[in-house]
N, C-alpha and C positions, 0 to 999 in steps of 0.2 A: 504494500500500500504506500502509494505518495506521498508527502506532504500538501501537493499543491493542488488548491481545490480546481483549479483549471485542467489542471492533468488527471483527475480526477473524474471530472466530468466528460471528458472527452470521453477516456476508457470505460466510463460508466454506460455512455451512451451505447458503444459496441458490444460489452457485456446484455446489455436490454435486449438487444436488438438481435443475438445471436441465441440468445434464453427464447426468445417469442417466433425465433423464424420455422422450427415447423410447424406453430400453428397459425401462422399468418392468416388472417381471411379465412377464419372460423368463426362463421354469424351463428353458427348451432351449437352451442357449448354442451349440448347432451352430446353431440357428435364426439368435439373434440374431447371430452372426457372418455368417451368410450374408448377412440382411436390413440389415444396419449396417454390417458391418466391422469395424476395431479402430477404439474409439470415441477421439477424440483434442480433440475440442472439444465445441462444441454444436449439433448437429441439430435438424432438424424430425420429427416424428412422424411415422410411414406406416400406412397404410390399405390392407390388414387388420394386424391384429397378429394372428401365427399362434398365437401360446397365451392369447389375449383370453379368460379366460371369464367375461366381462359378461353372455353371454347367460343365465349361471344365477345372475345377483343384480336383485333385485326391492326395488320401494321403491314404497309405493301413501302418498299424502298420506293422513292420519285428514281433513285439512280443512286450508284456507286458510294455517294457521299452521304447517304443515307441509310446504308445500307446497317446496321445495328445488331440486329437479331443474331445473323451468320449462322451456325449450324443448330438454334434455337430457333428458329421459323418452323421447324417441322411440326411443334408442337401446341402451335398456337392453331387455336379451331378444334383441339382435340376433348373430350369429355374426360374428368378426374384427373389432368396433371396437376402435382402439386409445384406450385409457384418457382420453388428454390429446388427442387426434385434433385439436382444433382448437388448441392453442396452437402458439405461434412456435417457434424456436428458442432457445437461451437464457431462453426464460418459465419459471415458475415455476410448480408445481404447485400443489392448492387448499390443502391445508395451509401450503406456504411464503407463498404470498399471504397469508395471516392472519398469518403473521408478520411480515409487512412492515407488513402493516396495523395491525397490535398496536404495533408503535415509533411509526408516523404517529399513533397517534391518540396517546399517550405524550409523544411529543415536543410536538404542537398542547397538550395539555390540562396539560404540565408535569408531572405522575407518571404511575405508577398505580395504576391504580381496576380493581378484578376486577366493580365490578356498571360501569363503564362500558366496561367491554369487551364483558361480557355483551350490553350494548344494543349495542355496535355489530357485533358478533359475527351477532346474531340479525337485525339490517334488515339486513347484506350476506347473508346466506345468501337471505331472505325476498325480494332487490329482484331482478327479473329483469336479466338482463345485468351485473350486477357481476362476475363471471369468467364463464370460456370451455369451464371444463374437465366433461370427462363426468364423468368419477367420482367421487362423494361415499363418501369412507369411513362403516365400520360407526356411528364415534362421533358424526359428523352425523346421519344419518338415526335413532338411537336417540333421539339430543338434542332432534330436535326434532319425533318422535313423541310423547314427555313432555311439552315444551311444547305440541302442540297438542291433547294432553287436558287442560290448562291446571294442570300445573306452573309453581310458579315458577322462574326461571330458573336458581334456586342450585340448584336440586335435581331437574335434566335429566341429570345425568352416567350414564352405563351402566358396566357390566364389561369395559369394552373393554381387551383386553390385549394392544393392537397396538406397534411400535415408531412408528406415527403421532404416539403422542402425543404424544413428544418435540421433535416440528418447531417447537415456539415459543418452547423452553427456551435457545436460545443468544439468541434474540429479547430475551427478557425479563433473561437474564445483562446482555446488552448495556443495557435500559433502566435496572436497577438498579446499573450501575457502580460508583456512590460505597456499597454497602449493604456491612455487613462480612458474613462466612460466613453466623453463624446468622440473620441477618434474609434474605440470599438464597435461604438453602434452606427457609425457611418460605415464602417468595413463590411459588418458583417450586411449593410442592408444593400450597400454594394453588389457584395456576392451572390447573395440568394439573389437580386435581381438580376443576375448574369442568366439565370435558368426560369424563373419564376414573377411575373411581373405582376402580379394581383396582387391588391394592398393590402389584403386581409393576412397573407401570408407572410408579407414584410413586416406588418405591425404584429405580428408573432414571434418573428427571429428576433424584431426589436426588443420584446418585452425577456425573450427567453435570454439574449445576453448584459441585456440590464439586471433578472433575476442573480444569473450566475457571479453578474461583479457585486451583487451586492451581498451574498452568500460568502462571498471571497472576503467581503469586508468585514465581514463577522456576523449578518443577520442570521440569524433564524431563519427558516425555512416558511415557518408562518409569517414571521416580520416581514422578511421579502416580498412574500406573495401579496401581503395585505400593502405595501409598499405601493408596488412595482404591476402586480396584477388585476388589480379589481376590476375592472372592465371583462376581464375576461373570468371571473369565478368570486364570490364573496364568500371571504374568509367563513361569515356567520353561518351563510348556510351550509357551506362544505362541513365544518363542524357539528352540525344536525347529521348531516348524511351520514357522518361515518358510521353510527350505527345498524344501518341498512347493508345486507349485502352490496358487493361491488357487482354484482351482474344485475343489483336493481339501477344504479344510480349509471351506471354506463352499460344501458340495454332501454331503459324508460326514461331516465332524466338527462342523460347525452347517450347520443348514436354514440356507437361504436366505431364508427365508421371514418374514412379517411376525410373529411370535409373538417377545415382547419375549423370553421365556424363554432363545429359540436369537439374534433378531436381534442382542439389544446385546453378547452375550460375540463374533458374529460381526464387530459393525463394530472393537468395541476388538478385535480380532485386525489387522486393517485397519489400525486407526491405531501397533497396536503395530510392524506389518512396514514401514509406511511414512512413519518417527515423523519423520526429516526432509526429506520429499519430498510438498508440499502436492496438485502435479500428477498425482503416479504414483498418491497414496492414492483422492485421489476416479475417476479412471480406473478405477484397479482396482475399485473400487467397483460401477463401473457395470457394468463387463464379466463380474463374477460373477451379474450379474442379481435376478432374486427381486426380495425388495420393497428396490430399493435406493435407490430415491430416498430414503425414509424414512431407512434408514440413514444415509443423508447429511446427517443431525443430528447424528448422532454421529462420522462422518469427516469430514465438510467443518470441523462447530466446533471441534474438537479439534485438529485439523492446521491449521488458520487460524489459530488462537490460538499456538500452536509456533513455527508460519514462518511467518504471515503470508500474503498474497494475492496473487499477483503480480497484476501491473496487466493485465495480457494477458487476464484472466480476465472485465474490465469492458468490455472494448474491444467484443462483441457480445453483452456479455447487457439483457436485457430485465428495468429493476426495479422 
């Protein structure tokens, strides 16, 4: 475990997101119980996923520069593939890979650079076998539809108003450490707007790397939230909730689902009911199902950064 709540939360986020991925996009939670169990580490993925619906998303290349899928096109249209089907256990889903990859190239090149990430953004999606994973979200395949009717790269982003976009915000917190508030929340709203131009999305990243400096600064978890969040979840009520199951409050009182709208008040409910327990939050996390990996940017960094990571967490993940 770090000291550094930055570093913290970055790894946190990859942990969440590596706990949740084979059950990504389980809206039947009798399902995933039945197929899973109670999730307590990290699994492999199974084949079929019974609520997969891959087979009704479509992504045809305009041409070369578009071309993304590569030898994952055969499986889109198909009934029961599960989403991540070929990665490991403990791996990482294709968003969090670009997170990792976003530090690696930061760390190699010494800052960063938003048009060099762009390049290297664009040759890992474009080079065949650089990841495993089937599913390319909405804001890839818009991205690089724009580019391949020869957009420049700054100006590929769509309307994508998924809680995806968030997956590279604890990434980037992490690279920009020594930055004060106002230069970090210009960066990071930069960034996600490289892929992502809906403002509901932006003023998500924005709240979620203000929560994190302000966690770094010594708030509380609730302090933070009640800070930095209230627009998006009231401390007061969230406090009522926790006594409800968590498949009531994210299933009836927030979708489950990837729509930043209902996702982010649903993960800070998450991080609110599990502000000092890093283990139980991202657990819970998963076993609510819907798009929870995603959300596991917003529980894994948040609660990483609080308490930290335990070490057990690194013992079988894949980074």
């Amino acid at each position: 475990m770090t000291s550094d709540p930055f570093q913290n939360a970055y790894l946190g986020s990859l942990v969440a997101d590596a706990v949740a991925m084979p059950v990504h996009w389980y809206y039947d939670r009798e399902a995933l119980l039945a197929e899973y169990g109670e999730i307590t580490g990290y699994l492999a993925p199974k084949n079929p996923h019974s609520g997969s619906i891959l087979w009704r998303s479509q992504y045809s290349a305009t041409n070369e520069k578009g071309e993304i899928l590569h030898d994952q096109a055969v499986y889109w249209g198909q009934r029961g593939i599960h989403y991540h089907q070929f990665l490991k256990a403990g791996e990482n889903t294709l968003n969090f890979q670009l997170a990792s990859k976003l530090v690696r190239l930061c760390e190699k090149a010494g800052g960063y650079d938003p048009d060099e990430w762009l390049a290297c953004y664009i040759d890992f999606m474009l080079t065949p076998g650089k990841h495993r994973d089937t599913y390319l979200e909405e804001y890839h395949r818009g991205f690089f539809t724009k580019y391949a009717m020869g957009k420049p790269p700054r100006k590929c982003a769509i309307q994508d108003e998924h809680i995806g976009g968030l997956a590279q915000v604890p990434a980037l917190c992490f690279i920009l450490r020594d930055a004060d508030l106002p230069e970090l929340r210009a960066a990071v709203k930069e960034h996600v707007g490289l892929t992502h131009a809906h403002a509901n999305v932006l003023r998500a990243a924005d709240t979620l790397a203000r929560l994190l400096f302000r966690i770094r600064e010594g708030l509380s978890v609730h302090e933070a939230i009640q800070r930095e969040a209230g627009d998006w979840l009231s401390g007061t009520k969230a406090e009522g909730w926790t006594r409800q199951p968590d498949t009531h409050v994210i299933g009836e009182r927030f979708s489950p689902a990837c729509y930043i709208a209902e996702s982010m008040p649903a993960s800070l409910y998450l991080v609110w009911k599990y502000h000092h327990d890093f283990a139980a939050g991202i657990l819970a996390n998963a076993m609510v199902g819907g798009d929870n990996c995603h959300r596991g940017a917003v529980v894994g960094s948040l609660l990483g950064a609080a308490n930290g990571v335990p070490e057990k967490w690194f013992e079988n993940k894949v980074i």
